[in-house]
C-alpha positions as CSV (number, residue, x, y, z in Angstrom):
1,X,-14.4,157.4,-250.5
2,X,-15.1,155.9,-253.5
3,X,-16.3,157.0,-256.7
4,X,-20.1,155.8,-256.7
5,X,-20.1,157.7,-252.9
6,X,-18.8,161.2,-254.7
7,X,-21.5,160.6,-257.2
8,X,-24.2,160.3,-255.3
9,X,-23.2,163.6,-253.3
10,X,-23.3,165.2,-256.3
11,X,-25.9,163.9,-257.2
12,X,-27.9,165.1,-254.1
13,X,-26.5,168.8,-254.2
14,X,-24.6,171.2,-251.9
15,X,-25.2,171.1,-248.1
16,X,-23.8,171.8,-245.1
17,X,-21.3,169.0,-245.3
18,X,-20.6,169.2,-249.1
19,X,-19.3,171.7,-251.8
20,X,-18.9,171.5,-256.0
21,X,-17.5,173.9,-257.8
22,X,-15.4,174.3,-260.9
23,X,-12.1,174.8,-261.7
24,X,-9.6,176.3,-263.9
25,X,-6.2,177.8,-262.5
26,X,-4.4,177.2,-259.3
27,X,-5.3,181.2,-258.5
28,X,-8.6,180.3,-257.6
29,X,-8.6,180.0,-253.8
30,X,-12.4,179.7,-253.0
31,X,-11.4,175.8,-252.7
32,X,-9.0,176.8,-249.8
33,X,-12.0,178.8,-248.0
34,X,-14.0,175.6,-248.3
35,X,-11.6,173.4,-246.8
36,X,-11.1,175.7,-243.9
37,X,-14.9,175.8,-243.1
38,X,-15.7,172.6,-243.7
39,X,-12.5,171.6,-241.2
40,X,-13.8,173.8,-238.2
41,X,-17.8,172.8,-238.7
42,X,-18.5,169.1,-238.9
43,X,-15.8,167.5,-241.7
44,X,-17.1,167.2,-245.4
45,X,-16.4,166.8,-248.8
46,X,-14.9,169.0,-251.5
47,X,-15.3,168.4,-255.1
48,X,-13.4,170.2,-258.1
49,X,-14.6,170.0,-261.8
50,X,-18.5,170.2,-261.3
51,X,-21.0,172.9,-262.1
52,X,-23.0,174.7,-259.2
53,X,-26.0,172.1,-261.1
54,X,-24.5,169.4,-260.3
55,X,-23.1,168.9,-264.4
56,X,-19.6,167.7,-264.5
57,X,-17.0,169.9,-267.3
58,X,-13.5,168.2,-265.7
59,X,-10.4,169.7,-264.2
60,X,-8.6,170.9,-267.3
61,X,-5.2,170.1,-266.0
62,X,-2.8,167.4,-265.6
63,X,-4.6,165.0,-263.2
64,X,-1.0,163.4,-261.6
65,X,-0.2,167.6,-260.6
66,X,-3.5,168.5,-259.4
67,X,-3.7,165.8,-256.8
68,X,-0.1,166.7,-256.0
69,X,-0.7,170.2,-255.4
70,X,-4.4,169.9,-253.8
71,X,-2.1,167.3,-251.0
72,X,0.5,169.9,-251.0
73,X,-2.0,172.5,-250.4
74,X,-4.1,171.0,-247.6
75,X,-0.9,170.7,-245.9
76,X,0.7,174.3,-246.4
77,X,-1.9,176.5,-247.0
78,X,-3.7,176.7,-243.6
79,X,-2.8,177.8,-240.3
80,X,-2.3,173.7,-239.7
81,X,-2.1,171.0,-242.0
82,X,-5.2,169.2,-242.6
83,X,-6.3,165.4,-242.0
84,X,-7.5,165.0,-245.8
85,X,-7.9,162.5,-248.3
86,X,-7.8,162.9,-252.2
87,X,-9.4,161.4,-255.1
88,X,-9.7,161.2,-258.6
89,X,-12.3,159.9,-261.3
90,X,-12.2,160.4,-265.1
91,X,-15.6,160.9,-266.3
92,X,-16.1,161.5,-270.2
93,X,-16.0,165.2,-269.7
94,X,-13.0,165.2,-268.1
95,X,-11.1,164.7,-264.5
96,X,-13.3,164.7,-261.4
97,X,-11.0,165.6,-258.2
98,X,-12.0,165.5,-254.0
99,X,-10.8,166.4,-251.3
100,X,-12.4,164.1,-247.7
101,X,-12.0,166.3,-245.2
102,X,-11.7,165.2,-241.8
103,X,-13.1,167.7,-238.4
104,X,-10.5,169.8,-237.5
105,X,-8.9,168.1,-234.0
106,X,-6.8,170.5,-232.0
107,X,-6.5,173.6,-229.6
108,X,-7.8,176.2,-232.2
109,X,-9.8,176.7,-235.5
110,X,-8.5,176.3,-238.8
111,X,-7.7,179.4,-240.6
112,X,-7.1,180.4,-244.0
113,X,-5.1,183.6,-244.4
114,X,-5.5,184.5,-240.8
115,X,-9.2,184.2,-241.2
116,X,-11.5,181.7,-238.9
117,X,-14.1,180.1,-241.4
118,X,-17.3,178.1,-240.7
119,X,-19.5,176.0,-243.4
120,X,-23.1,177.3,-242.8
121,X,-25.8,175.5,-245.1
122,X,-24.3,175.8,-248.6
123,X,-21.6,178.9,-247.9
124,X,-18.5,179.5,-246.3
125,X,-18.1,182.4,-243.9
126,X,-16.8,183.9,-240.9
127,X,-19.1,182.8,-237.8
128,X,-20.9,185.3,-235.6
129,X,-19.3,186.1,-232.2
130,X,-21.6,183.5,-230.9
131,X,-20.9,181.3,-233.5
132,X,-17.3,181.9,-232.8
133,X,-17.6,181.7,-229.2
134,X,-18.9,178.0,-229.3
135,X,-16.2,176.8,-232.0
136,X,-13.6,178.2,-229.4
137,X,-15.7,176.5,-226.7
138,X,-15.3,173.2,-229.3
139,X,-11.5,173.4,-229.7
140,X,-11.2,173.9,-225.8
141,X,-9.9,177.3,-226.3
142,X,-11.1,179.5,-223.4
143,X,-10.0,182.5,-223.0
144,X,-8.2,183.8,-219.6
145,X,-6.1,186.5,-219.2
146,X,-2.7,184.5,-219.5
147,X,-4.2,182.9,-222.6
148,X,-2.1,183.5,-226.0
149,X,-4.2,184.9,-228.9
150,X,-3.9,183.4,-232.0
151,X,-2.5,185.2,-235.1
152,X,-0.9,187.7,-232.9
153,X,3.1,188.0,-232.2
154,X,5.6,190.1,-230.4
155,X,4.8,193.1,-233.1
156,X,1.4,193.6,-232.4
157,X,3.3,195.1,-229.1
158,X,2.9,198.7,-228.6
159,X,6.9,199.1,-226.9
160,X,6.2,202.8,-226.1
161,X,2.9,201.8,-223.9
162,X,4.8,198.8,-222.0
163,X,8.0,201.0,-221.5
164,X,5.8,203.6,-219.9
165,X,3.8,201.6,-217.8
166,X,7.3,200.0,-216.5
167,X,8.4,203.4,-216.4
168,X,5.9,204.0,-214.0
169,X,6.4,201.1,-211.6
170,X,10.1,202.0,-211.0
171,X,11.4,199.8,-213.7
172,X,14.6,200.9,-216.1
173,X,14.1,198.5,-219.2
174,X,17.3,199.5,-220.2
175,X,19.4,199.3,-216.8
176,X,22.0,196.6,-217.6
177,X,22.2,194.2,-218.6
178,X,19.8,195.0,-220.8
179,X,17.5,192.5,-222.5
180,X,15.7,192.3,-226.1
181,X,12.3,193.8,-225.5
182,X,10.9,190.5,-226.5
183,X,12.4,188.5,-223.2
184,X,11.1,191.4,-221.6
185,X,7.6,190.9,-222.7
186,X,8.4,187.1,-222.1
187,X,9.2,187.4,-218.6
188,X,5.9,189.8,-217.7
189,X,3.5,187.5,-219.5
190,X,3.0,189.7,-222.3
191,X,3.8,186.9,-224.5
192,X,3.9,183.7,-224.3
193,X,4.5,180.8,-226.4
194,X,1.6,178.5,-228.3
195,X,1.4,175.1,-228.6
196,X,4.0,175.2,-231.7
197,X,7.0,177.3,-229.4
198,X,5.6,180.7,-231.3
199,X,5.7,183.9,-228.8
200,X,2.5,185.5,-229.4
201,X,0.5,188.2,-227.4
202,X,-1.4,187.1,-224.3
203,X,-4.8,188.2,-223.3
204,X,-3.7,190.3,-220.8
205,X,-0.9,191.9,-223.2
206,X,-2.7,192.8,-226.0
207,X,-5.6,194.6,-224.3
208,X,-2.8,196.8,-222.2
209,X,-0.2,197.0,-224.7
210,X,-1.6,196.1,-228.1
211,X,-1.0,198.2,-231.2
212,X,-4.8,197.3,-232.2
213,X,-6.4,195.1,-229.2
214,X,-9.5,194.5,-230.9
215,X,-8.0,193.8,-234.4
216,X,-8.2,189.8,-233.7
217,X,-11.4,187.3,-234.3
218,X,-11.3,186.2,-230.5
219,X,-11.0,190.0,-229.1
220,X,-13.2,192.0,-231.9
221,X,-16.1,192.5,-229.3
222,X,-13.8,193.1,-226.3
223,X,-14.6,197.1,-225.4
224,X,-17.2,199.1,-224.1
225,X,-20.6,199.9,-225.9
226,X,-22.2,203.2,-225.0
227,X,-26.0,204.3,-225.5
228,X,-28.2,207.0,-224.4
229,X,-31.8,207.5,-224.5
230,X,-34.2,210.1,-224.3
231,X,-36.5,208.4,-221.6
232,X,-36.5,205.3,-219.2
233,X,-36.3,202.4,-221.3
234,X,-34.9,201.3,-224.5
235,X,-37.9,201.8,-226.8
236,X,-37.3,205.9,-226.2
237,X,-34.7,207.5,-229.2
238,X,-31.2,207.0,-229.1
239,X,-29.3,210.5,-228.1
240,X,-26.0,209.2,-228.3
241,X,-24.4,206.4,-228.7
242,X,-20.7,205.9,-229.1
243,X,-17.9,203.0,-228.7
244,X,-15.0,203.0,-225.9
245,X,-12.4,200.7,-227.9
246,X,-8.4,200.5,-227.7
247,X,-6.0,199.3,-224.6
248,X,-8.2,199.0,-221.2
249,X,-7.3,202.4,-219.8
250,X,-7.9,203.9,-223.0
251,X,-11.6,202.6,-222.9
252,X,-12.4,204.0,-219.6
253,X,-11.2,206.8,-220.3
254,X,-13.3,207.0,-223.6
255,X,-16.6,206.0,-221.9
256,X,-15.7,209.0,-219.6
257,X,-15.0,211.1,-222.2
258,X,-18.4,209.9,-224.0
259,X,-20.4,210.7,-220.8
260,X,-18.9,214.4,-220.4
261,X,-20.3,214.5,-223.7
262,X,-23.9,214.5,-222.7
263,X,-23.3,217.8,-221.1
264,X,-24.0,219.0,-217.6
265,X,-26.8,219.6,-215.8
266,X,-27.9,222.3,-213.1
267,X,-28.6,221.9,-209.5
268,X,-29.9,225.1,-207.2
269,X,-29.6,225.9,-203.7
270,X,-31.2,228.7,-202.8
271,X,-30.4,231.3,-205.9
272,X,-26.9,229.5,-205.9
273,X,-26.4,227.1,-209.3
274,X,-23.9,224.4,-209.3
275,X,-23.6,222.0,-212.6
276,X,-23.3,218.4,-212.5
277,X,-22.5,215.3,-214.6
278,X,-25.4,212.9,-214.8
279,X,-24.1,211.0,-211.9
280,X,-20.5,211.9,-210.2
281,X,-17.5,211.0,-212.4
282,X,-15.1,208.8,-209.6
283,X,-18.8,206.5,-209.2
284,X,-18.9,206.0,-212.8
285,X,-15.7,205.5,-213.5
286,X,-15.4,202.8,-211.2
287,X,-18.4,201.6,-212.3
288,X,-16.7,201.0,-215.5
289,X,-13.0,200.1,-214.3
290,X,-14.6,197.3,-212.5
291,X,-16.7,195.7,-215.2
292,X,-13.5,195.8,-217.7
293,X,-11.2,194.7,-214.9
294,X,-13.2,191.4,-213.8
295,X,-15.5,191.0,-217.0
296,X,-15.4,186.9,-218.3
297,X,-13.4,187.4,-221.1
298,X,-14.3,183.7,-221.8
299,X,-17.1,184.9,-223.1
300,X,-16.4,185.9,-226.4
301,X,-18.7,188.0,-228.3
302,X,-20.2,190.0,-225.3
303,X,-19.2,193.7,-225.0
304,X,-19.3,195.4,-221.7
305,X,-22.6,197.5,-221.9
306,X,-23.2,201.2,-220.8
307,X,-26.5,203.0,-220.7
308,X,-27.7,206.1,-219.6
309,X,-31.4,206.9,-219.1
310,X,-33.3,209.9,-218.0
311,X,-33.3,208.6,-214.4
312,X,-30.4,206.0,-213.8
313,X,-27.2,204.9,-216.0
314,X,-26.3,201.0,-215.6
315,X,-23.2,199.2,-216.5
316,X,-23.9,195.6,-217.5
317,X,-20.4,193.4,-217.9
318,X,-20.4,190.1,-218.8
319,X,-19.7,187.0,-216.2
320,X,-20.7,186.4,-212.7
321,X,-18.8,188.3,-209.8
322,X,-15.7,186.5,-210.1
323,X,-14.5,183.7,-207.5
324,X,-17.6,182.9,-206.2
325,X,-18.2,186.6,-204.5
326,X,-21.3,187.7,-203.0
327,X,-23.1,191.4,-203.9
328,X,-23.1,191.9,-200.7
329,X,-19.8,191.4,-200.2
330,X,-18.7,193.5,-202.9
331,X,-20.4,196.0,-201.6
332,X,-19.0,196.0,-198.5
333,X,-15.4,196.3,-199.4
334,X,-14.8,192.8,-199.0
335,X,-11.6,191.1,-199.3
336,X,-10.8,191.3,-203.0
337,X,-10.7,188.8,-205.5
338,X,-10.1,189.2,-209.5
339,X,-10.8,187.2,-212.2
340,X,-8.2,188.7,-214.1
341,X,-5.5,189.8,-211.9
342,X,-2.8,191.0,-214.6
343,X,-5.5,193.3,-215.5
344,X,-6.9,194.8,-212.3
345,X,-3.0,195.3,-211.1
346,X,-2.3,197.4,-214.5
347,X,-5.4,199.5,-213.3
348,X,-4.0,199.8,-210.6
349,X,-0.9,200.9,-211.2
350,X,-2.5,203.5,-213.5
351,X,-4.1,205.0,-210.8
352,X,-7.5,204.4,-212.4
353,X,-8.4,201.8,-209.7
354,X,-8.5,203.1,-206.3
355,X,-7.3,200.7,-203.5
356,X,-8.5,197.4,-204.3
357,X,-11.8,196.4,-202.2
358,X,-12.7,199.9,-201.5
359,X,-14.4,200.6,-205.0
360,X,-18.0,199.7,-204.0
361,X,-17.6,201.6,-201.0
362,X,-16.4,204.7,-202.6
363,X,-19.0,204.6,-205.1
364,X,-21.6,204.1,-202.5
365,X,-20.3,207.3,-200.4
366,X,-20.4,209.3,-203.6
367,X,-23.9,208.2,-204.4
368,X,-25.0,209.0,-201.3
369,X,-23.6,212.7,-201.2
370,X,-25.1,213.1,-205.3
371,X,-28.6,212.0,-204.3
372,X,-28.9,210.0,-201.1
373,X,-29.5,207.2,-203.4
374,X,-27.5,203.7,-203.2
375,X,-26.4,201.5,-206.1
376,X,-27.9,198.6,-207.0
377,X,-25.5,195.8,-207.9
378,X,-26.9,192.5,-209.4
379,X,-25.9,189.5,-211.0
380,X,-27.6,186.8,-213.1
381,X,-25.4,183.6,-212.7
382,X,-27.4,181.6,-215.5
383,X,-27.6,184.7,-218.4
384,X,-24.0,185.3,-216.5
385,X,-23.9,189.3,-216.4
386,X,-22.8,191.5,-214.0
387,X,-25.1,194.9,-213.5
388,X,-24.2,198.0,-211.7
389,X,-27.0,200.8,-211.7
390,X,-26.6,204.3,-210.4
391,X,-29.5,206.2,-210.3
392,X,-29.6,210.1,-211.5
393,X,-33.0,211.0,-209.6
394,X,-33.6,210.3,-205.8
395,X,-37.3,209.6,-206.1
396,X,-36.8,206.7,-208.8
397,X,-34.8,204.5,-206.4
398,X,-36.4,203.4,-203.3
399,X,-35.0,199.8,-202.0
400,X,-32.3,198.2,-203.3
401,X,-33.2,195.3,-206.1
402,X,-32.4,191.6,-205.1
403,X,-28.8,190.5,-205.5
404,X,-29.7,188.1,-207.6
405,X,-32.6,190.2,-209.6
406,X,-33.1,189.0,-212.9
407,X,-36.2,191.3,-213.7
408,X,-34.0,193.5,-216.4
409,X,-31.5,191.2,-218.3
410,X,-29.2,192.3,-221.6
């Protein structure tokens, strides 16, 4: 770009595709940020030694280093090197320097300090989960179960939580010969390796064995919201609301924890009380199991959704019914197919999945000994959710809604 071009963007102020700003001292870093954003949103230009007004006051530094250091820069400072080009004028008040950056072209965002960054308007700043969702969407990056996450390694690895779990399938880790616990990890997809030969945590590794599984831009919103409200509808007051986060067991046993914590109620027979949850705990659970075992975790952003009102509680997960299953079949006990098999076979082996196919079922047979009501199960293939409803008063729930209802979406 030459210099007249640089002027004139100057001259027409900040946007979405340019930044100005001063300065003074190779600590300042906000210039780093700006590359970053501008990379992962729609390329730009960067210029150094001009006034938030557009007024130029130089680079006070030796021009021959600072385009050194800015190439050097652009090339080590970011999670990749950069496709950039730099520039110099010398204006009467001093050294004018730019940057040309390119679009970001690869398999994953630019970061700068292990931080995704997008150029919104005239600021740089981390994007929204749906924001982030679409760049990921962009760079081709979908996320699956066997997927590695980025910024993530064989340290992010809880060893005690794999080493149980292996424990529990019959499997002596240390039996000889005895491997590092990192070709361990390898060889049950755990980790993987990126595109640059780095082993980092999979999907499927970090939500059952991570030290912190939602400590990463990509899986921030991946646990289980919970809300309950003092009537029928979400316009009534919030009674509790809490958040099921951590490895996958770990969050159902947290929402189940959260619902016990509404309290039971009381049921008579005669002059004979019994107390009872709001709906039976195995229903629920597996309500819950099942939404965290075959959500779309390409759909990043979305949090698996739990909500309790006075007369039904329904788990909304993100997705369609994986494989192109029916609701019909599913609640029949179908043949079973998963989405994300890694994750439904941990479950499994935890015991907090019963025998695969016959969840529906057993939810059904427990609904109908609670209240003689069914469960409605319904799916919206174009707002792609999942929704499970369990109702806590008999009266409330007459017919069964339409498979494909879409009269109550998230």
């Amino acid at each position: 770009m030459e210099w007249i071009e640089v002027l004139q963007r100057i001259q027409a102020g900040e946007d979405e595709r340019t930044e100005l700003g001063r300065f003074r001292s190779w600590g300042e870093k906000d210039w780093l940020k700006a590359v970053c954003a501008i990379a992962n949103t729609e390329g730009g230009l960067l210029v150094l030694g001009v006034a938030d007004d557009g007024s130029i006051d130089g680079v006070p530094m030796d021009a021959d280093e600072v385009q050194e250091r800015l190439t050097d820069h652009i090339h080590d400072a970011l999670s990749a090197p950069v496709q950039a080009r730099a520039g110099r004028h010398r204006d009467p008040k001093g050294w004018v320097h730019w940057i040309e950056v390119a679009r970001m072209r690869g398999s994953e965002p630019l970061r700068y300090r292990g931080q995704v960054l997008v150029r919104r308007l005239r600021s740089n700043r981390e994007p929204t989960p749906s924001e982030l969702q679409e760049l990921y969407n962009t760079f081709g990056l979908i996320f699956t179960e066997e997927r590695v996450v980025p910024g993530t390694g064989a340290d992010d690895i809880e060893p005690t939580a794999f080493r149980d779990y292996m424990q529990r399938k019959g499997v002596d880790l240390d039996a000889e010969p005895a491997l590092p616990l990192a070709t361990d990890l390898f060889n049950r997809e755990v980790l993987d390796r990126d595109f640059d030969g780095v082993l980092r945590a999979t999907l499927f590794g970090l939500l059952c064995f991570g030290k912190d599984p939602q400590g990463y831009p990509p899986t921030r919103n991946l646990w289980v919201d919970l809300v309950a409200y003092a009537g029928t509808d979400r316009g009534a007051d919030v009674l509790l609301a809490g958040e099921a986060r951590g490895r996958l067991d770990e969050q159902v046993q947290r929402a189940e924890g959260w619902l016990r914590a509404l309290g039971r109620g009381e049921r008579y027979a005669g002059m004979e009380r019994t107390d009872t949850w709001p709906v039976p705990l195995p229903a629920f659970r597996e309500c819950v199991v099942n939404a965290v075992a075959h959500r779309d975790y390409s759909i990043l952003g979305s949090k698996v959704l739990v909500e309790v009102f006075d007369d039904r509680i329904v788990v909304t997960s993100p997705g369609a019914l994986p494989n192109h299953k029916r609701p019909e079949s599913v609640l029949a006990g179908g043949t079973p197919r998963s989405r994300n098999e890694a994750m439904a076979n941990f479950l499994w082996d935890l015991r907090l999945m019963e025998q695969r196919g016959s969840g529906y079922p057993r939810i059904i047979r427990a609904m109908r000994a609670f209240n003689g009501t069914l469960p409605w199960l319904e799916q919206d293939k174009d707002e792609r959710w999942v929704r499970v409803t369990l109702w806590r008063i008999a009266a409330t729930a007459a017919e069964p809604a339409p498979a494909d209802s879409r009269a109550h979406q998230p």
